[in-house]
N, C-alpha and C positions, 0 to 999 in steps of 0.2 A: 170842301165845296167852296169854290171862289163867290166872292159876294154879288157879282152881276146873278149868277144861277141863283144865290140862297134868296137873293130878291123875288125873281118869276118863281120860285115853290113858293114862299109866302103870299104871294100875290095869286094862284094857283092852288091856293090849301083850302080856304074856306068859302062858303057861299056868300058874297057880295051884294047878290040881287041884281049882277050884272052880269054878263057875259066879257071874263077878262080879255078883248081882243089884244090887248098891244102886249100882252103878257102871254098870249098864245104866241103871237106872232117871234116875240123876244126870247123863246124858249126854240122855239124851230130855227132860229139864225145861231143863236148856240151850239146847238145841233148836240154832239156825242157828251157835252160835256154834263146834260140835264136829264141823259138817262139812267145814272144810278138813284137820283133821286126819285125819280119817276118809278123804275123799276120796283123799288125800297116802298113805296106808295102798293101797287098793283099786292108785293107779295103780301104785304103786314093785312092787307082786306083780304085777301084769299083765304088766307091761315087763322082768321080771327075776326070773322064775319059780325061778329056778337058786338065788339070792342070799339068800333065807328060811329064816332058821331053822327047825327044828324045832319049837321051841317060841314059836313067833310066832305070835299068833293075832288081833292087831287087826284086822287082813283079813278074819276072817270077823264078830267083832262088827261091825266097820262095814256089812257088807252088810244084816246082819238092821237096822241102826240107820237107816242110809241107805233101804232099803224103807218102815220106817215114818215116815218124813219124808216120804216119796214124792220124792225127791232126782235131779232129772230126770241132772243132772250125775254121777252115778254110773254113767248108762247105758255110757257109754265102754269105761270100763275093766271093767265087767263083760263087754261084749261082745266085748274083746279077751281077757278071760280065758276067753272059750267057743272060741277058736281055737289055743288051748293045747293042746298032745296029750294024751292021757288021763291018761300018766303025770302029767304036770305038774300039771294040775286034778288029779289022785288026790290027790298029796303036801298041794299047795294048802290043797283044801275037802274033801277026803275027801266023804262022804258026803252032803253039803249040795247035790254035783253035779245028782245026780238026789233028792233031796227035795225040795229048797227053791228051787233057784234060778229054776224055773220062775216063782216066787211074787215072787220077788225082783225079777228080768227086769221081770215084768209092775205091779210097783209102781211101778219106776223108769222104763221106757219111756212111759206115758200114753199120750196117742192117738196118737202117732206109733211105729206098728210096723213100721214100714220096715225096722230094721236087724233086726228079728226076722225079719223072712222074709227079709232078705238072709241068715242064718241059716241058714235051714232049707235055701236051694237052692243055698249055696257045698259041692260036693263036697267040696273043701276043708278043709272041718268036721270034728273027729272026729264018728262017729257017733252017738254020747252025748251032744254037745252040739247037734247037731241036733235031735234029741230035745226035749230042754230048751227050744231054741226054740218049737219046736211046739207045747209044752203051755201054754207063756207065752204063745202066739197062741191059745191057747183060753182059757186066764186071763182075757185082754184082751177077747173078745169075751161 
């Protein structure tokens, strides 16, 4: 990881009490070079829900970063974090669950919505994130 990117993940990692703009903005002009980290962020919370700090929050900058890349590779572990129980998503993304991740979902997935409505009809699912899929499947269309 060159040191301009290892800067924005630090700057990116933990809660501030601010809204990092110039470190979003610094990470989006980097462009390809800040999605393994990103990426590396998204899976280690999907896999290991339990293991996040409180005050971790790269995992959700990446989502919103990784959407606007349209970052097919992030589809994954996004869709393993929608199989998480509510509690876990709650702690997670708090409120991004049902705001955003619809928005998310459907940036990342592209025309292949397969594991979206594998989604929507795994009973499986919590309810909330069925949801989620579903509106992502209207996103996409």
């Amino acid at each position: 990881m060159n040191e301009t990117v290892e800067r924005i993940v630090d700057e990116l990692t933990w809660n501030c009490g601010r809204f990092p703009e110039s470190a979003m903005r610094a990470a989006l002009e980097v462009g390809p070079a800040i999605v393994p980290p990103l990426l590396e962020s998204l899976e280690r919370v999907s896999r290991r829900p339990n293991d996040v700090p409180n005050d971790y929050v790269l995992h959700l900058f990446a989502m919103f970063l990784l959407a606007q890349m349209r970052e097919r590779r992030a589809a994954a572990p996004l869709v393993r974090l929608c199989r998480l129980t509510d509690a876990e998503i709650e702690s997670l993304i708090g409120d991004v669950h049902t705001e955003n991740l619809p928005q998310i979902l459907a940036s990342v997935v592209g025309d292949d919505d397969a594991v979206l409505r594998e989604l929507v009809e795994d009973d499986a699912v919590p309810p909330y994130s069925r949801a989620v899929a579903l509106h992502a499947l209207a996103c996409c269309a």
